[in-house]
C-alpha positions, 0 to 999 in steps of 0.5 A: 649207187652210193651210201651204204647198199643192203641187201634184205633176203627173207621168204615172208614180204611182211618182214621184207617190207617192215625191215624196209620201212625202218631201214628207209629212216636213215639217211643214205642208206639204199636197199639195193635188191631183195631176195626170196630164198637162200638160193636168190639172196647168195646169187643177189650179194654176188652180183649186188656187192652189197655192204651188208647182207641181211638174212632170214635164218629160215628160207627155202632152198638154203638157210641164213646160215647156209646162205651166209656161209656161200656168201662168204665166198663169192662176196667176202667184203659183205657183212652180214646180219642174221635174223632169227625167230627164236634163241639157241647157244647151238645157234650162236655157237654156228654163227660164230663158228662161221665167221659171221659178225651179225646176229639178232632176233626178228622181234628186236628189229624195231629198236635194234636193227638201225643199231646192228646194220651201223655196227656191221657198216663199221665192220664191228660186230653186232649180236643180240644181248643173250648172245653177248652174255654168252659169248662174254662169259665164255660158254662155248668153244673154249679150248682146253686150258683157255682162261680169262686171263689170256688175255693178258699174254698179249701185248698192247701192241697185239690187242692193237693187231687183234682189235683191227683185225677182228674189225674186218681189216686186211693185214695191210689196212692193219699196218697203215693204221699200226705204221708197221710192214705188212710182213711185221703185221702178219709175224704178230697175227701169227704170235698172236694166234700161236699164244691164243691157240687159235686157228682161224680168224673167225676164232680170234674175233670170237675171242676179241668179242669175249675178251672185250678188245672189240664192242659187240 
């Protein structure tokens, strides 16, 4: 199948089927399976290799968050998306924490999910506008000491590093876009990360989206 494959996993085939309809309106993009449970849409992304996962975060079995995480493990080339009915910071924080790059609301999915589902393609993040606010004013997970002005430790040259990284590129993907070893690419993630005192690549995205060297 070429193009770009989705995966669309919710319990309801009202949803199932309205998701469908919007995404069916952009050229080349394929729906290559669909899944009722959290359960089916993990086994369905293993086997599908979707480029974008989108997930009910209330399904049986498993959750979208719950399902999200063991995609991340059997298919971490997938993005994924996930859609909820209502807006929690607790849930954001969860999203974020896990490393996922895609959140909306159900009821922005006529006019956003074409927007989101682009984004994600692109391995740039997508979250809904409550969620921007948050994660750009910095509400939650701040470490002890973190200030706005972190940011400015980093040199251009590591903002470069972050940005790509936090797009979802590999270290050597990074040093062919940087024209840099992929020895010297990882010495800078690891100054980076001893600067930010961040720990995982999850953390630093959360700090790109905050600081705005990624668009969310």
């Amino acid at each position: 199948m070429n193009g770009l494959k989705i995966l669309i996993a919710d319990d309801h085939d009202l949803m199932r089927r309205g998701l469908r309809d919007i995404l069916a309106a952009r050229p080349g993009w394929a729906i290559c399976g669909e899944a009722h449970t959290g359960t089916e849409a993990v086994a369905k992304t293993k086997s599908l290799k979707p480029d974008v996962a989108i997930l009910d975060l209330s399904m049986p079995e498993l959750n979208g968050l719950e399902a999200a995480q063991q995609i991340r493990a059997v298919a971490p080339k997938t993005e994924l998306l996930v859609l909820s009915m209502h807006y929690s910071d607790q849930l954001v924080r969860d999203i974020v924490d896990a490393g996922i790059r895609g959140y909306m609301m159900k009821s922005d999915a006529d006019k956003d999910l074409l927007t989101a589902v682009d984004a994600l393609a692109k391995h740039q993040p997508y979250f809904t506008a409550a969620a921007i606010d948050v994660i750009g004013h910095g509400l939650f997970n701040r470490r002890p000491g973190e200030t706005a002005e972190m940011k400015d430790r980093l040199t251009a040259r590591e903002r470069e590093v972050v940005r790509l990284i936090a797009e979802g590129k590999s270290s050597k993907d990074v040093g062919d876009s940087l024209d840099m070893s992929v020895k010297t690419v990882e010495t800078h993630r690891a100054n980076v990360m001893r600067k930010l005192q961040v720990h995982s690549v999850s953390e630093l995205v959360r700090y790109a989206i905050r600081n705005q060297i990624v668009q969310a």
